[in-house]
C-alpha positions in Angstrom: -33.2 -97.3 64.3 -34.0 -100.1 61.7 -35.7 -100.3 59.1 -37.4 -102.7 56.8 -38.2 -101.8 53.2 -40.1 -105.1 52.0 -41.6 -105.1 48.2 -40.6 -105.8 44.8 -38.6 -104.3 42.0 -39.6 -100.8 42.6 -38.5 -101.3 46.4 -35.1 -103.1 44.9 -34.3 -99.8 42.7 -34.4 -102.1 39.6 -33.1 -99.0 36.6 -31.7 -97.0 39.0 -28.1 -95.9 39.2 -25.8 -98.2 40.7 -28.9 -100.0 42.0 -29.4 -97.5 44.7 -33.4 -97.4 44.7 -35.4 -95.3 47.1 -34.9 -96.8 50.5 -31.1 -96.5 49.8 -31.4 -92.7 49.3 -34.0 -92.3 51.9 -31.7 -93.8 54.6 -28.5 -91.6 53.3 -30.6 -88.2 53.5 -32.2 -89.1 56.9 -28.8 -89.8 58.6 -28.1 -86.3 59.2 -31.1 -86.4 61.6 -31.3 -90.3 62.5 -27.4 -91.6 62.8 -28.2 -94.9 63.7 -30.2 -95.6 61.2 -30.3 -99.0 59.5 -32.1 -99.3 56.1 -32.2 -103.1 55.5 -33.5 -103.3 51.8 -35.4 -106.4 51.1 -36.9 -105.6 47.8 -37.2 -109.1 45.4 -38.1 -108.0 41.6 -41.1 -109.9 40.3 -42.8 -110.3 44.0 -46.4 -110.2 44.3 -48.1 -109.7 47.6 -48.6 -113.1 48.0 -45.3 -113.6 47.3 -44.3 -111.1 50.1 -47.2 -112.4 52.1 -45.4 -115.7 52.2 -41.2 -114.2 53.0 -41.7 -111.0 55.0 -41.6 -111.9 58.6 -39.2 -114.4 58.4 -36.8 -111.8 56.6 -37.8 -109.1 59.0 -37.6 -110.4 62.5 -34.1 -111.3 62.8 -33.2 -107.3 61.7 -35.3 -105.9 64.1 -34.2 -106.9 67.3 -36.8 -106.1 70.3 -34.3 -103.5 71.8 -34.2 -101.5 69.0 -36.2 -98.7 67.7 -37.4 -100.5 64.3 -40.6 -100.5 61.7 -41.2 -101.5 58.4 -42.3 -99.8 55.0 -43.9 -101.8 52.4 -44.5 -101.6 49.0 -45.7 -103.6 46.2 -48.5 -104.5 43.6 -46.9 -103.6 40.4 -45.7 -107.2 40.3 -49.5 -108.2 40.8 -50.9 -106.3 37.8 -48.2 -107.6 35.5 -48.9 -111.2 36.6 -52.9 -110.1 36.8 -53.3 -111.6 40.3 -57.1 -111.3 41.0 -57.8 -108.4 43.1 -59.4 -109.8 46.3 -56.3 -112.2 46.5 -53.8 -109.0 46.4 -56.4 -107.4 48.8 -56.3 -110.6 51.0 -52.7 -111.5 51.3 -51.9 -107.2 52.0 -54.5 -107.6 55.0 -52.9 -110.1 56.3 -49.2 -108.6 55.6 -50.3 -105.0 57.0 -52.5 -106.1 59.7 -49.6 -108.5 61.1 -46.9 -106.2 60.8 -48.7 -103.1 62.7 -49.3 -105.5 65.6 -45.8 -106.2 66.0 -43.7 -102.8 64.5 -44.7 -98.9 63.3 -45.6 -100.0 59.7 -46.1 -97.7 56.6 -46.7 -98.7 53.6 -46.6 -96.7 50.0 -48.9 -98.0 46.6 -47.2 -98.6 43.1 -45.9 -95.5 41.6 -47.1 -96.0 38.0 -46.4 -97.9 34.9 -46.4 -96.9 30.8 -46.6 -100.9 29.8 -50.2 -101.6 28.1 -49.8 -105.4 29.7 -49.9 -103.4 33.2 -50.7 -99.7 33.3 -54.9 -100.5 33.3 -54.8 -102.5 35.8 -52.8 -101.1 38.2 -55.1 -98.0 39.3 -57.3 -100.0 40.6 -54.8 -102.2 42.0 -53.0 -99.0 43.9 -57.0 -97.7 44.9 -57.6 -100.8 46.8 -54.4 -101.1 48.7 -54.7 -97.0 50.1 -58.3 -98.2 51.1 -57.1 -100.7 52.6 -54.7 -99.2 54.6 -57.6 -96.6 55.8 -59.4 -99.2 56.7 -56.8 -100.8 59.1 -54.9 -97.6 60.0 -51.7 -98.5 58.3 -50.5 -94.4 56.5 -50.5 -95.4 52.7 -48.1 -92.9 50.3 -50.3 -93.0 47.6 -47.4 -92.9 44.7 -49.2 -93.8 42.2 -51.4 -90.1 42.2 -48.5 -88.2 42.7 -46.5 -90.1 39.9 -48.5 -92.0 37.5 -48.9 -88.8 35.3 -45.6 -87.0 36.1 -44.0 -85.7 32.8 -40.7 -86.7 34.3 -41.5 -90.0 35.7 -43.4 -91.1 32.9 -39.9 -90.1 30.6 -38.1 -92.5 33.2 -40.3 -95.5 32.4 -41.2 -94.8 29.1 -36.9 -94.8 28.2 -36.2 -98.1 30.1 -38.7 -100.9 30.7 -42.1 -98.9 30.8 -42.2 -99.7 34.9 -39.7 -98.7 36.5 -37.6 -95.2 36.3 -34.2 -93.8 36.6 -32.1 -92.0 38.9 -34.5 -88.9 38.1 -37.8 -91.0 39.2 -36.2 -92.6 42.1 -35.2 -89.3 43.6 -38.7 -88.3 43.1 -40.1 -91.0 45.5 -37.0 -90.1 47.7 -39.0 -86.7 48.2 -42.0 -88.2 48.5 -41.1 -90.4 51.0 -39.0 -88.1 53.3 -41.7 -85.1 53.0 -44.4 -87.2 54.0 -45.2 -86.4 57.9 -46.2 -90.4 58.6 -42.9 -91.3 57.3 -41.2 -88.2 59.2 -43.3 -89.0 62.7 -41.7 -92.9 61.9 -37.8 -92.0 62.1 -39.1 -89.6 65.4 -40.5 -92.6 66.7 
């Protein structure tokens, strides 16, 4: 099975370990029950949806050839807060990014998991409530990160000790848990 794990920094693992983010540890805990599992990360730090809107099929099509049990998870709109991209333009290019994608592959997609910097941390709930409407909306699962994380004592340490947006190993392995208890994400590597 392939997968696609297209976003920015927080998809990348920027402040993890040995860069190994949270697509990296999802794939190496899920190979136990998926061996043929292919995690293709192609996380860009700085990328706003539109940004994504504008790379992601081109990047994704050649890795998920049409005899091959494949999707793609997305994940983004930190990068949009910091660079205060008006809201019906994030909304706008991740309808058009998530509508696309479900009519071609399974397609998941998980909101922005929090961020302690004043120049971004306002914005970004609202950011992260329009994007799981969204998805409800057009029947893509959403993770919503951002409620599970935004206020975790640990997480927060992560941010708040590095660059205020993205955590450590500790926060990384918290979205690992996230991710691979979450049933959409568990019914995805089923297929």
């Amino acid at each position: 099975m392939n997968i696609c794990f297209v976003g920015d920094s927080l998809v990348l693992g920027v402040g993890a370990p040995a860069g190994l983010g949270w697509p990296g540890r999802v794939c190496a805990r899920s190979l136990g029950r998926v061996p043929d599992l292919i995690g293709f990360n192609l996380g860009i730090r700085g990328q706003t949806s539109l940004d994504i809107a504008a790379r992601w099929k081109a990047e994704v099509l050649p890795r998920l050839p049409e005899d091959t049990r494949r999707g793609v998870f997305f994940s983004f709109g930190t990068a949009d807060a910091a660079k205060a991209v008006p809201l019906e333009k994030t909304l706008a290019a991740a309808r058009g990014i998530l509508t696309e994608s479900a009519g071609l592959f399974p397609t998941l997609f998980a909101g922005p998991a929090g961020a302690t910097r004043e120049d971004i941390a306002p914005g970004l709930s609202a950011i992260n409530t329009a994007l799981i409407g969204l998805c409800a909306e057009i029947g893509v699962p959403a993770l919503d990160l951002y409620a599970e994380l935004a206020e975790h004592p640990a997480y927060v340490r992560e941010m708040q000790a590095g660059d205020g947006v993205h955590p450590g190993a500790e926060g990384y392995d918290l979205i690992t848990g996230l991710v691979l208890g979450w049933e959409p994400f568990q019914a995805f590597l089923k297929g």
